[in-house]
N, C-alpha and C positions, 0 to 999 in steps of 0.2 A: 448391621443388626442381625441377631440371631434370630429367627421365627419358629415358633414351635410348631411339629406337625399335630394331625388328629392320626387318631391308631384304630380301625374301630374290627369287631371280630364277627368274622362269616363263618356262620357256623349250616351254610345250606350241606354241603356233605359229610359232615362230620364224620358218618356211618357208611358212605355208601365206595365203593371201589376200595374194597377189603379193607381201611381204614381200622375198622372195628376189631379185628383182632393180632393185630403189630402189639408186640412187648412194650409196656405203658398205656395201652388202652385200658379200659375198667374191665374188668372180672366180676360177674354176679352181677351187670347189672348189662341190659340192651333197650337199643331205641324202641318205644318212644318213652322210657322211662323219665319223671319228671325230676327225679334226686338228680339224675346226670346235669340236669338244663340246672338247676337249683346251684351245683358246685359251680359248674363253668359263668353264670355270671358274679357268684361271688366275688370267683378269682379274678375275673374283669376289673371288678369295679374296685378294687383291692389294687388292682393296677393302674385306677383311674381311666381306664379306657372309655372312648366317647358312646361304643353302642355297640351293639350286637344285635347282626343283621342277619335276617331268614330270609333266603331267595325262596323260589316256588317252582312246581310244577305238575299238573292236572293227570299228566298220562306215562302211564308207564310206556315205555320207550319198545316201538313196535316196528321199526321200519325195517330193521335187518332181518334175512328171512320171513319177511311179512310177518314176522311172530313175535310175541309178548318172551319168552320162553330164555333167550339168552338174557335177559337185563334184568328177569324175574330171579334167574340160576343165579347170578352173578352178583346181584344188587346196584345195577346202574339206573341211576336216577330213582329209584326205588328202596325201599318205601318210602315215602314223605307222608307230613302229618299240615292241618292248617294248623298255625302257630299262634293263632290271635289267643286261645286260651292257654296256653302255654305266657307267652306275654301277660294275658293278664294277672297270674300264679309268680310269674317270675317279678312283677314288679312290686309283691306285697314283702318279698324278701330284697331287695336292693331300695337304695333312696335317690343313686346320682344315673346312674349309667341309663343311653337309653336302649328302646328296639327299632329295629327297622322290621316293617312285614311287606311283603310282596305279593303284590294281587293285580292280575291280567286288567289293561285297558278294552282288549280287542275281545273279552267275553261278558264280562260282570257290567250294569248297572251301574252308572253314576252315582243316585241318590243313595244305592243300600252302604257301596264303600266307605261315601262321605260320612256318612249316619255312622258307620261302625267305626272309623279312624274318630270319631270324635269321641264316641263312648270309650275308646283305649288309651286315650289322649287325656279322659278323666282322671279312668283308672291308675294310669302311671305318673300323674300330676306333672304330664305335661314334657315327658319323654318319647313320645312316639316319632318315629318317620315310615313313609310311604314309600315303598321303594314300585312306581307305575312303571309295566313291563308290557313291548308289544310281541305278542305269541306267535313263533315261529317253529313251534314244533306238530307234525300231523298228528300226533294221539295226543296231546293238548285239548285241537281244535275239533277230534271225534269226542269228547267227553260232552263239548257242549252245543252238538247237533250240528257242528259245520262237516261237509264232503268231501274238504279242501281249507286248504289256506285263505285267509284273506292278502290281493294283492300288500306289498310290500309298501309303498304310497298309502294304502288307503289304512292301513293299519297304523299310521302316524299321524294321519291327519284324524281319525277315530281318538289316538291319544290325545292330540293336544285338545281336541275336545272335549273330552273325558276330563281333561285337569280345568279346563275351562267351566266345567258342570261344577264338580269338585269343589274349586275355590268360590263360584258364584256363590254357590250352596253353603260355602263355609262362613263369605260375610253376608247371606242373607239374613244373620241374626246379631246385629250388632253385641257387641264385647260387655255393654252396661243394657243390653235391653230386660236383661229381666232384674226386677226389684225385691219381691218377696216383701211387698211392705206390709207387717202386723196389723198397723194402726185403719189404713184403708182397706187392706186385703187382696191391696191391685198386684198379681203374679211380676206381669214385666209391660212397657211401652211400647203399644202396638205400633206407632211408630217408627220405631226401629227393628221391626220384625217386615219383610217385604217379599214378595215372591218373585222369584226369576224369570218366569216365564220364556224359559229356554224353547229356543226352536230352531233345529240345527241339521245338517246332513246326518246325523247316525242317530240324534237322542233327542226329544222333547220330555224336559221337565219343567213341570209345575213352579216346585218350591214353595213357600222358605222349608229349611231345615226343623224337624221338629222338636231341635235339642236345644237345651243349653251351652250356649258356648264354651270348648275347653281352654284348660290354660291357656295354651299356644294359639288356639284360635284355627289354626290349622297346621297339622305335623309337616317337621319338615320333609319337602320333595326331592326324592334321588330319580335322577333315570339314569341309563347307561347305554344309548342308544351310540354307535362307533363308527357308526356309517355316515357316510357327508348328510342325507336324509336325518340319520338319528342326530347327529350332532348339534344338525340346525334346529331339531325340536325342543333337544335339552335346553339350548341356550335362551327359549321363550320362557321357559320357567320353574327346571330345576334348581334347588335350592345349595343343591352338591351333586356331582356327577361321578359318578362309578365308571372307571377307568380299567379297560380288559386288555394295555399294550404291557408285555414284558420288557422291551427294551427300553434304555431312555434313549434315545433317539423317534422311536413310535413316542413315546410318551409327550416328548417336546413336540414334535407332531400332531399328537392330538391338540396339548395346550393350548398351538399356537392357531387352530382351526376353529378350536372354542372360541377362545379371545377374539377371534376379527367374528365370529356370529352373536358373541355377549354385543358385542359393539353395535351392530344393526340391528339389533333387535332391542336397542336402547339401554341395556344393563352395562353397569360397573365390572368388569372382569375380574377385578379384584379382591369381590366379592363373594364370587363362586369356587369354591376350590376340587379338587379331583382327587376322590378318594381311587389311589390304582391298584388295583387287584395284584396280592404278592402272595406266596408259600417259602415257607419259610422254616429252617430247622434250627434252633440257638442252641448249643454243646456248651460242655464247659470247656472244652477246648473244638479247635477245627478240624483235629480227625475222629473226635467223640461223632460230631456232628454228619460229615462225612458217610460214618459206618451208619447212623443211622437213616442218610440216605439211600444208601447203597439198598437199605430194606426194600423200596420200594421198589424196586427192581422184580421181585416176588411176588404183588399184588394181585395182580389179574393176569388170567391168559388172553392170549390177542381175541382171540372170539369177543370178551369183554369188553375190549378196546372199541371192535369193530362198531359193537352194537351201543356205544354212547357215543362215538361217530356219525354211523347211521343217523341217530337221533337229530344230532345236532343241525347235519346238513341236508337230511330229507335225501339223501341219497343213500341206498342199499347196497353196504359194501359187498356183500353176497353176490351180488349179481357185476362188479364193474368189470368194465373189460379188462386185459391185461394189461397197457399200457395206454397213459393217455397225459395232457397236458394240463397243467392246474388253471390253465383260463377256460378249458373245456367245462371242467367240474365245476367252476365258478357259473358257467352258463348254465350248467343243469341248475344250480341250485338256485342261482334268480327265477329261471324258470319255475320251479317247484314252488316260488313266495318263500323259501326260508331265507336264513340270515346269511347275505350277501360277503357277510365278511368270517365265512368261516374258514376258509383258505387264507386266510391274512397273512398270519406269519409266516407260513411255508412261502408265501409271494415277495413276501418281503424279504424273504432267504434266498430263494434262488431263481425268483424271477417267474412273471404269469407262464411264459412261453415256456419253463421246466417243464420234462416228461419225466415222469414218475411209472413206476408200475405199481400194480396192484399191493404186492408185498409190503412194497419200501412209505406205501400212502398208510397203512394196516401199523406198522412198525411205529413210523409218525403219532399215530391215533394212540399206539399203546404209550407212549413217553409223554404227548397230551393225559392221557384218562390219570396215569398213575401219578403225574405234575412232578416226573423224573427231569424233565425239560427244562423246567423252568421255577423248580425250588432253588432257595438262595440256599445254601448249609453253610455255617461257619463258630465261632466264640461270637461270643455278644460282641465284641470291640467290631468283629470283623462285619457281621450284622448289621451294624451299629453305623458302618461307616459307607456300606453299600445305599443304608437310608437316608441319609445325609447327603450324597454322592445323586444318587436318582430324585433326590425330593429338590433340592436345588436345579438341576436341572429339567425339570420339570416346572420351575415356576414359583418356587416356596410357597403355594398355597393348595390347603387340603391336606394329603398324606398318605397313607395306604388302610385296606382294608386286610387282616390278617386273614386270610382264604382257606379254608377246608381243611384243618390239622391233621397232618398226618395221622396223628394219632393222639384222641384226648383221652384223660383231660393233662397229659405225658408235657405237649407240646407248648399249650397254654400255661401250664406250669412254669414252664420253663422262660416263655416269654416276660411274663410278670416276676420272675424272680431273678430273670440275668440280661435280657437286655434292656426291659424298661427304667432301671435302675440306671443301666450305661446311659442312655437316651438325658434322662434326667441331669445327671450327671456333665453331660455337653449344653443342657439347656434347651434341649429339644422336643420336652413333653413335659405337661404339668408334672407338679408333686399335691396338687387337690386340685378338688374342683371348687370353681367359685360362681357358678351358678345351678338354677334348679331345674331350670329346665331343656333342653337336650339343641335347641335352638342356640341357647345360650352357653353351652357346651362346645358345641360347633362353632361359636363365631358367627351366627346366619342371623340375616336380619330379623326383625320381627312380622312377622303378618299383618300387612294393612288393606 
């Protein structure tokens, strides 16, 4: 049996690590302009793509040189905008595709997120997903009055409570409880309206919800937590998990670590699919595509590099010594509460005990920042058959998410006009869609 993947489009950096001005980006027009967001999900949904995903992030990137100064010069991680009105602007022009928006468990509110994913879940008649993220970066956690990180443990066990507030919160108002009857004038069944009365380690809420139930009832949940820690959390109750391994090898690896935690934690495995993060160039031939890889070789100077390195793993490339081993730095950066797995693939390359120097870790960072590393380039066929190739071995469920375009709206073009076509063509991606709501887009079960 042939299975079709989902395809869905990350547009978290569209802009930022010189992106923005490569041959094929727009002319006359810069972030955050709303035309730009306006074209790129047309062209989505024109391809039938399942959603288009907004990652997040609160703090400009401060840890190299103690300073804001290189990621501001450069544009790493920088600017971002919240995307929820964006979202709701984008959904009055599209009918099928949906959004994914991304908002911190380990800072915000249970009840305001619930409350607002339900009013967008209105608004797009029932395309929204969640994508709950636990914040590992230090100028994140200065934005919203922390000194420090919160422990790495406690910031998951804060999620899964947070999605537990969340979902409480979401069927505290039953799907038929309100009526709007004319004849009596009664709004809805107080009976089916109840309050949670959540009382937990990080959050007491009251409840019920003060909304009307949306379509979905609740959007669906992505995490993408990579860690044995994140892995096991996803598998209590993401709906699709966002997948960060380049290889298939890491890939079947992750699957196969989901599936035995879907298994204990009582869910269908079969169920859940893993959308994996890819970059991706489609040519019309495979040295078109090639040369304009080769671009990215131009994008940023190592400084750049350094300083969304820096961010990522809480360590100050400015300051490391010259020489040191990747399980060292993996120890700084547990220590620091960042993300435990940001030396992964380098580990998975050449081993914890590899000694690295300062330069050759800097150089690393620059192939990471500019996604020289680990973009696929080729013709559609060729594209086409790498997906097919890593999506089977991965598990045939889920698919990829298309990650940070080189260059829009160049890239996306190109996607929707030569290789989803191929895709199609194998059997491998719709040619419509046959439901309305983004749940049912994805395959994901419904909310109960």
């Amino acid at each position: 049996m042939t299975y079709q993947m989902s395809l869905a489009l990350d547009l978290s950096f569209s802009h930022h690590q010189g992106r923005w001005r490569l041959p094929g980006s727009w002319a006359g027009y810069n972030f955050p302009d709303l035309r730009m967001y306006k074209e790129l999900a047309l062209a989505a949904e024109r391809g039938c793509m399942d959603m288009i995903f907004f990652g997040d992030g609160t703090g400009i990137p401060s840890t190299y040189g103690d300073s804001i100064d290189a990621a501001v010069r450069w544009g790493i991680g920088a600017p971002r905008q919240d995307m929820s009105p964006y979202i709701a602007a984008l959904a009055q022009e599209t009918s099928h595709i949906g959004f994914g928006l991304t908002y911190s468990s380990t800072f915000l509110p249970p009840f305001y997120v619930a409350r607002l994913l339900n009013s967008l879940d209105h608004i797009t008649g029932g395309r929204m997903a969640f994508n709950i993220v636990t914040s590992s970066r230090g100028a994140d956690a200065a934005n919203f009055g922390f000194d420090e990180l919160m422990d790495h443990d406690a910031r998951y066990r804060r999620m899964e409570e947070f999605v537990e507030v969340c979902t409480a919160l979401w069927r505290s108002v039953g799907a038929d409880a309100y009526l709007w009857d004319r004849e009596t004038g009664q709004v809805a069944d107080a009976s089916k309206v109840a309050p949670i009365d959540h009382v937990g380690e990080f959050f007491t809420v009251k409840g019920p919800l003060n909304s009307v139930p949306s379509p979905q009832q609740a959007p669906v949940l992505i995490q993408a937590g990579g860690s044995p820690r994140g892995i096991q959390a996803s598998s209590r109750f993401a709906d699709v998990i966002f997948g960060g391994a380049f290889k298939n090898e890491h890939r079947a690896e992750h699957r196969k670590a989901l599936d035995a935690a879907l298994v204990e934690s009582g869910r269908d495995p079969e169920k859940v699919g893993i959308l994996w993060d890819l970059q991706i160039i489609v040519g019309q031939t495979a040295e078109e595509a090639q040369a304009r890889k080769n671009q990215l070789q131009g994008l940023l100077p190592r400084e750049a590099a350094a300083a969304q390195m820096s961010h990522n793993s809480g360590l100050d490339f400015a300051k490391l010594p010259d020489r040191f081993t990747l399980a060292e730095l993996t120890e700084e950066v547990i220590a620091k509460n960042a993300s435990p797995v940001t030396f992964r693939d380098l580990i998975a390359e050449h081993g914890a005990d590899h000694e690295m120097t300062k330069d050759e870790l800097i150089d690393s960072a620059w192939r990471t920042a500019t996604g020289y590393d680990h973009t696929v380039a080729g013709s559609a066929e060729q594209v086409a058959d790498y997906l097919e190739e890593s999506y089977e071995a991965s598990g045939s469920r889920g698919g990829f998410m298309i990650a940070h375009p080189q260059v829009t709206p160049r890239d996306l073009i190109d996607v929707v006009g030569l290789l989803i076509p191929e895709l199609q063509r194998r059997g491998r991606f719709r040619t419509a869609y046959e439901g309305s709501t983004l749940r049912e887009t994805l395959g994901v079960p419904r909310f109960e």
